[in-house]
C-alpha positions as CSV (number, residue, x, y, z in Angstrom):
1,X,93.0,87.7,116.1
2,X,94.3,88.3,112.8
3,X,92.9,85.7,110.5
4,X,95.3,83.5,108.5
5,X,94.8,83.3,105.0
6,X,94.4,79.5,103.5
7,X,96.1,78.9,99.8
8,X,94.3,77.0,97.1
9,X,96.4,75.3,94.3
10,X,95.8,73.1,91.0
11,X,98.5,72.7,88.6
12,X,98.9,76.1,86.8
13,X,97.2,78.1,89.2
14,X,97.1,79.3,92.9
15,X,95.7,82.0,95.4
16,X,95.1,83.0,99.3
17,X,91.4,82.6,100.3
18,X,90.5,85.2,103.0
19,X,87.6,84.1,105.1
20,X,87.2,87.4,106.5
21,X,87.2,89.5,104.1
22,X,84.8,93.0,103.4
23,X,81.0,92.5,103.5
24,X,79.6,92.8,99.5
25,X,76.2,94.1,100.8
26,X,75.4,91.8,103.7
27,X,76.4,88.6,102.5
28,X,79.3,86.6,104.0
29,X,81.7,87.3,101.8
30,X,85.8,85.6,101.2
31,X,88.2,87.2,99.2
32,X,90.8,86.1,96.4
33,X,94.5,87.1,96.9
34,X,97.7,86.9,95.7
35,X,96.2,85.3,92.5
36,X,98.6,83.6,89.6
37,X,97.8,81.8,86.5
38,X,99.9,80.3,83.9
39,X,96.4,80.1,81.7
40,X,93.5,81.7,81.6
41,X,91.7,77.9,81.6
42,X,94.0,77.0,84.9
43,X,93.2,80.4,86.5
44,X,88.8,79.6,85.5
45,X,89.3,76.4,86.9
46,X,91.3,77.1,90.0
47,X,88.1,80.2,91.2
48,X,85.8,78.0,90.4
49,X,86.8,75.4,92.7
50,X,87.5,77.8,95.4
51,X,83.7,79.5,94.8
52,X,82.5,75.5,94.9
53,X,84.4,75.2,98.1
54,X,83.2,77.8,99.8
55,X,79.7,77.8,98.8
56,X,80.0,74.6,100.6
57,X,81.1,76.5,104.1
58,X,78.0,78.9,103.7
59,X,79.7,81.6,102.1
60,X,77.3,83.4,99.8
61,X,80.2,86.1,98.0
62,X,83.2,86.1,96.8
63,X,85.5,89.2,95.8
64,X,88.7,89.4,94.4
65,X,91.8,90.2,93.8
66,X,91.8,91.5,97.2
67,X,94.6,91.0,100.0
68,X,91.9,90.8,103.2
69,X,91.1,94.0,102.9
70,X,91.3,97.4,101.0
71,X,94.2,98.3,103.5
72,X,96.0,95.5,101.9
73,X,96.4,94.8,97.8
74,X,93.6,94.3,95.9
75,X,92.4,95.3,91.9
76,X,92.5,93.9,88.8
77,X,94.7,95.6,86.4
78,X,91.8,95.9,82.9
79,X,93.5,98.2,80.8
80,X,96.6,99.7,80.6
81,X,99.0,102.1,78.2
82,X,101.7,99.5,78.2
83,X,104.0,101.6,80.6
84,X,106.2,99.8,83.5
85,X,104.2,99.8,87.1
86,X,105.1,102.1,89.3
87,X,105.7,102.0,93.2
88,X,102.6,100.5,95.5
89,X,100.6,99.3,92.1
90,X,98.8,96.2,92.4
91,X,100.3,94.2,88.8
92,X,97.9,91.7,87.4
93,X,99.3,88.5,85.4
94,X,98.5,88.3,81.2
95,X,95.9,85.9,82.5
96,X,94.0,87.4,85.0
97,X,91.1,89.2,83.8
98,X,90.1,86.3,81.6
99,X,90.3,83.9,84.5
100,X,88.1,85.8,86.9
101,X,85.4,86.7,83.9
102,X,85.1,83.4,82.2
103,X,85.0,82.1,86.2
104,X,81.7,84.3,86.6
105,X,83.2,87.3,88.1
106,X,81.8,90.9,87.2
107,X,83.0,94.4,87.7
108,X,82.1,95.5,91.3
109,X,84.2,98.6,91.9
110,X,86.4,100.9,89.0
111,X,89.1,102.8,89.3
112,X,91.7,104.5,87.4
113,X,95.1,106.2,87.7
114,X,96.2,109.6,85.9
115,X,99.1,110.9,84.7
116,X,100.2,114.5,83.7
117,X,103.3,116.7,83.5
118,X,103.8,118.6,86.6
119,X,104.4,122.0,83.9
120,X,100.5,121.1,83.0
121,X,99.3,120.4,86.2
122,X,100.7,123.6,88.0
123,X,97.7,126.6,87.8
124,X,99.6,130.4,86.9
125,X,98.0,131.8,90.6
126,X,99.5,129.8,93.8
127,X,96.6,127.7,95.7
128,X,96.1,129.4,99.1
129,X,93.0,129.2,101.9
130,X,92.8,132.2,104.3
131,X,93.4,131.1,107.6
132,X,95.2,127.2,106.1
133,X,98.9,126.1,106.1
134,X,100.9,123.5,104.9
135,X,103.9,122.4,105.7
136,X,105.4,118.9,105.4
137,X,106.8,116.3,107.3
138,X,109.9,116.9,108.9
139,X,111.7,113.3,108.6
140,X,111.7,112.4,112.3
141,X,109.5,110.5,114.7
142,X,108.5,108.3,111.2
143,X,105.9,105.8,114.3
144,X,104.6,109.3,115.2
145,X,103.9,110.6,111.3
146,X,102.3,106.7,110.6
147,X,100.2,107.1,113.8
148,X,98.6,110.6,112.5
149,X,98.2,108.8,108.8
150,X,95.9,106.2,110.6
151,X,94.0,108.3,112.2
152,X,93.4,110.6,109.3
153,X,93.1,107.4,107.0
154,X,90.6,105.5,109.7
155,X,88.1,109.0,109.4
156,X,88.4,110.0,105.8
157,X,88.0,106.2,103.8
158,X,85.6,104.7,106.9
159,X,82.5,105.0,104.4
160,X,84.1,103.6,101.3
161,X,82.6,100.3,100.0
162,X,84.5,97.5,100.9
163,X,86.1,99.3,103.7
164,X,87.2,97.1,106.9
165,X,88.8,98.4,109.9
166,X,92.6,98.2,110.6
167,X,93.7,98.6,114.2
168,X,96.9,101.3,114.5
169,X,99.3,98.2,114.9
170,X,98.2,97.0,111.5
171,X,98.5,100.0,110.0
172,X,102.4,100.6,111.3
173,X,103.2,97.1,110.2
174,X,101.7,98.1,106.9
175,X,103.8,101.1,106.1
176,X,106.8,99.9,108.2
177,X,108.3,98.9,104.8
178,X,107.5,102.1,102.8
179,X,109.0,104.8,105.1
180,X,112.4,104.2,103.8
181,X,111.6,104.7,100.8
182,X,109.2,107.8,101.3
183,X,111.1,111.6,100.5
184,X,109.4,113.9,103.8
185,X,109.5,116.5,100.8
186,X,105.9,114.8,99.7
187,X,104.7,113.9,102.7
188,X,102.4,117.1,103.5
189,X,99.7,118.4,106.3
190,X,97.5,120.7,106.5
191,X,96.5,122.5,109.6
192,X,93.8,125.6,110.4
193,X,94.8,128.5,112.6
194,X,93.9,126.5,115.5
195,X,96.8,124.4,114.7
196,X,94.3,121.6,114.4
197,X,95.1,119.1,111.4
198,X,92.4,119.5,108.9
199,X,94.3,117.8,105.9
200,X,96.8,115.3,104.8
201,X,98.8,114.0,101.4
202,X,101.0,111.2,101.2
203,X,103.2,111.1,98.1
204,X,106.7,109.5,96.8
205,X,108.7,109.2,94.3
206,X,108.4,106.7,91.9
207,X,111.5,104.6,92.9
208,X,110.6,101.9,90.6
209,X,112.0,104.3,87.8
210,X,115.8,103.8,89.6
211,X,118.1,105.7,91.3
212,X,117.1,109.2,89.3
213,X,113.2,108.9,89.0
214,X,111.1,111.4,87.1
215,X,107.9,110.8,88.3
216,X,106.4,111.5,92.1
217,X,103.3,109.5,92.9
218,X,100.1,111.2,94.6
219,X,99.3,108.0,96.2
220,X,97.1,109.3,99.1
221,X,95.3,112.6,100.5
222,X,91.7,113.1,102.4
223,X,90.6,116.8,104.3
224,X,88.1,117.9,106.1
225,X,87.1,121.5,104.8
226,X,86.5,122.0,100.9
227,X,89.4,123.1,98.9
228,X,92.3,121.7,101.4
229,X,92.5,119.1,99.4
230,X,93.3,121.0,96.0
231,X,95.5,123.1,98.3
232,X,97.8,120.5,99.4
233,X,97.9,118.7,96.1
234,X,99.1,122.1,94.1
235,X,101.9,122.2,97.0
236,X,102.6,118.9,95.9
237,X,103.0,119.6,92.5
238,X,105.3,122.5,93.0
239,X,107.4,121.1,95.4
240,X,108.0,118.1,93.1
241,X,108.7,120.3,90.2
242,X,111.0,122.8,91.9
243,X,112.9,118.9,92.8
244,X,113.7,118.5,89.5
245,X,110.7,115.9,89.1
246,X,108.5,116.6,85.3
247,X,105.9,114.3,85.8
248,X,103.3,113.1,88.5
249,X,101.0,110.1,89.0
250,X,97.7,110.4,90.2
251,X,97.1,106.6,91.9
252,X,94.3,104.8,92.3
253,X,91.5,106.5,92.3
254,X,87.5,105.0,92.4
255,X,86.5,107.0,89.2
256,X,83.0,108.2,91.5
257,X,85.8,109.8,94.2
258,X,85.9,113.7,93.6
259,X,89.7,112.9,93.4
260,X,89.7,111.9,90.0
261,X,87.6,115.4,88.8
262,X,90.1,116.9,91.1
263,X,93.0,115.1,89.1
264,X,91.4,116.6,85.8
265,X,91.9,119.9,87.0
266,X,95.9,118.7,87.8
267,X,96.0,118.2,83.3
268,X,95.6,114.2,84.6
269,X,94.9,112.0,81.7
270,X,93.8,108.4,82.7
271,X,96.6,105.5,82.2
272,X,95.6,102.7,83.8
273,X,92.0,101.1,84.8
274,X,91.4,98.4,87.2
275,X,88.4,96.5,89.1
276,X,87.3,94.7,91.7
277,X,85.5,91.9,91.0
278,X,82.5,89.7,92.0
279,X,80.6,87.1,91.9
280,X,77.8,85.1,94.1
281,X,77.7,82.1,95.3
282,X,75.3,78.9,94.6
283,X,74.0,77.6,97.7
């Protein structure tokens, strides 16, 4: 049963409290979503009564800002460049981060997303793997392409802190509202001779820049034999620059995830920072 997630409100602030939310090692753990403050004193005051509350139910952690789950939105935005979001970002308010540190709250996960031009990010020699292909998506059967996303996702992240499972209906419920907006261009899978799939990425353009966007987003990619990964992601980068795109976005990445080295090979140059945060609970 899915669980239904409870709002807490005081004047000024308000949030979701997730009861089931990932483990922080062993402890029975809620989460805070969909967090807004019109203060950094409202936002203090309004965790603090929900970590009060729920100390009260036995819960002995609490996490936040975090949707559920890791499937869902979650981070705190810490430091940024000043530049617009872009597409699938969590946004944090002006308060935020004061309300969750003055509340008690301390940095539990980091991450950080990249930025480079795709004429910097594009090595002189093509990336190619004897034996490896990659071709992408070809725009139909989009239930089909989410399925094989799932599966891929489910295997490659299942070791991740904080990482929950998602059944496959979840997961298509999830994306259902992306896929319109998702170009099949950037949408990219790698398979062996075999024909067995041994790789995916999962990028867009950043439609939040309008109709005309410069920017394609590398939000997702995992493979299972080394260098695939650096394979698919130069494929990426070409295909988005012979489409007229200059610039790519390297999103959301845990800054101990091989990813992010991989991104400073791409020219990536870090943008944006963001947390999850922590904190235990009095018993």
């Amino acid at each position: 049963m899915t669980e239904i997630p409870v709002e807490c409100a005081i004047e000024g602030a308000s949030c979701l409290i997730f009861r089931d939310a990932p483990s922080w090692e062993g402890r029975r753990t809620a989460s805070i979503g969909r967090f807004r403050c019109d203060s950094a004193t409202a936002g203090r005051d309004l965790l603090a009564r929900a970590a009060a509350d729920l100390a009260t139910e036995g819960f002995e952690a609490l996490i936040g800002p975090m949707d559920g789950d890791t499937w869902h939105s979650y981070r705190l935005v810490t430091e940024s460049d000043g530049s617009p979001p872009f597409l699938m970002e969590p946004v944090s308010g002006a308060f935020d981060a004061e309300a969750f540190t003055t509340a008690g709250f301390a940095q539990l996960s980091s991450y950080v997303s990249t930025r480079t031009t795709l004429d910097a990010a594009i090595c002189p020699e093509v990336v190619s793997i004897a034996g490896v292909s990659v071709k992408a998506w070809d725009g139909s059967d989009a239930a089909g392409l989410v399925r094989q996303l799932y599966a891929m996702s489910a295997a490659a992240f299942r070791n991740n802190a904080f990482f929950k499972p998602l059944d496959e209906q979840g997961f298509l419920k999830l994306y259902e509202p992306v896929m319109p907006l998702v170009d099949p261009r950037f949408v990219l899978f790698a398979r062996n001779e075999a024909g067995a799939l041994i790789g995916f990425l999962f990028g867009m353009p950043d439609r939040l820049e309008g109709a005309t966007p410069r920017a394609v987003i590398l939000k997702t990619y995992a493979s299972a034999q080394r260098g695939v990964g650096h394979h698919l992601a130069d494929h990426f980068h070409r295909t988005a620059r012979a489409a007229g795109f200059t610039h790519a976005i390297h999103a959301l990445m845990h800054v101990d995830n091989i990813s992010l080295e991989r991104s400073a090979r791409h020219s990536g140059t870090v943008f944006r920072r963001y947390a999850l945060l922590g904190r235990l609970l009095d018993a």
